[in-house]
N, C-alpha and C positions, 0 to 999 in steps of 0.2 A: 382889753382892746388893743395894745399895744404888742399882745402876743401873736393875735391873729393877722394886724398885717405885716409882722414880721414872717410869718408861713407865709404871707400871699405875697409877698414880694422874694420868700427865697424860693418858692414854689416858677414863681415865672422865670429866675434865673435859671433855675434847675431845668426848665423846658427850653428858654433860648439855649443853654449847653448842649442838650441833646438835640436840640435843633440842628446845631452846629454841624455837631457831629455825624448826624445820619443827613443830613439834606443830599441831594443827586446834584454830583458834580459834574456831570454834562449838562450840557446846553442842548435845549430840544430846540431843535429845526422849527422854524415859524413855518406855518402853513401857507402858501402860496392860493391863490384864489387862481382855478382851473381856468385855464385860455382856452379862449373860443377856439374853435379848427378853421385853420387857413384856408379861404377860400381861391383854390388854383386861377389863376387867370385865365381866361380864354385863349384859344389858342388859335390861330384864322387855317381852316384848314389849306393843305400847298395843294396845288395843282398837280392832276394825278399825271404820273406819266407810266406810260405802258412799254412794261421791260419783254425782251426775248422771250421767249417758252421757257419758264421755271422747271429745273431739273427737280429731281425726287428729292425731297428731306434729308438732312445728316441724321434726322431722330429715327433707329430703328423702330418699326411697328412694336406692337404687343406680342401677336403671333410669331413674327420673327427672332424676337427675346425669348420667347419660352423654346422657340427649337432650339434655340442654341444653346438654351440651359437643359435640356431632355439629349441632346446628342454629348454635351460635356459630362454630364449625370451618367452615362452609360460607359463614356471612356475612362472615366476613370474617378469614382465614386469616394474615396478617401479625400483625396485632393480637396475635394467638394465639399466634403465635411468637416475637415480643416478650416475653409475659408469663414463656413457658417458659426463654428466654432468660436473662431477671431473674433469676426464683427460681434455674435452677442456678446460679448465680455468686453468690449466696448458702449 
């Protein structure tokens, strides 16, 4: 009798040492309970006011960007291929 809880008591040290020794010594982040999404406030709309004749966009068209990549593509095609080069390897 006195054999066996001698194993069951060196059995449980033997498990708190390796306890010890393997347990994870970081600390896990608590989990935060997800926040509702902010509901913007309203906003009162301003009173429109009517500006001069609006001049044309700073944003070149679509059409306009591919001519000027099809007349650069013609002048000088290496250049061109340099560039594409660059970016993907980015």
């Amino acid at each position: 009798m006195a054999f066996i809880l001698f194993m069951i008591g060196f059995a449980m040290v033997l498990v708190l040492i390796l306890w010890m020794i393997f347990r994870p010594r970081k600390s896990h982040p608590k989990k935060t309970k997800s926040q509702a999404k902010k509901i913007p406030q309203k906003v009162k709309p301003q009173a429109i006011v009517k500006s001069p004749v609006k001049t044309e966009p700073d944003i070149p068209s679509d059409e306009f960007m591919k001519e000027v990549a099809t007349e650069l593509l013609k002048k000088n095609p290496q250049v061109v291929s340099h560039v594409v080069k660059q970016w993907l390897r980015k």
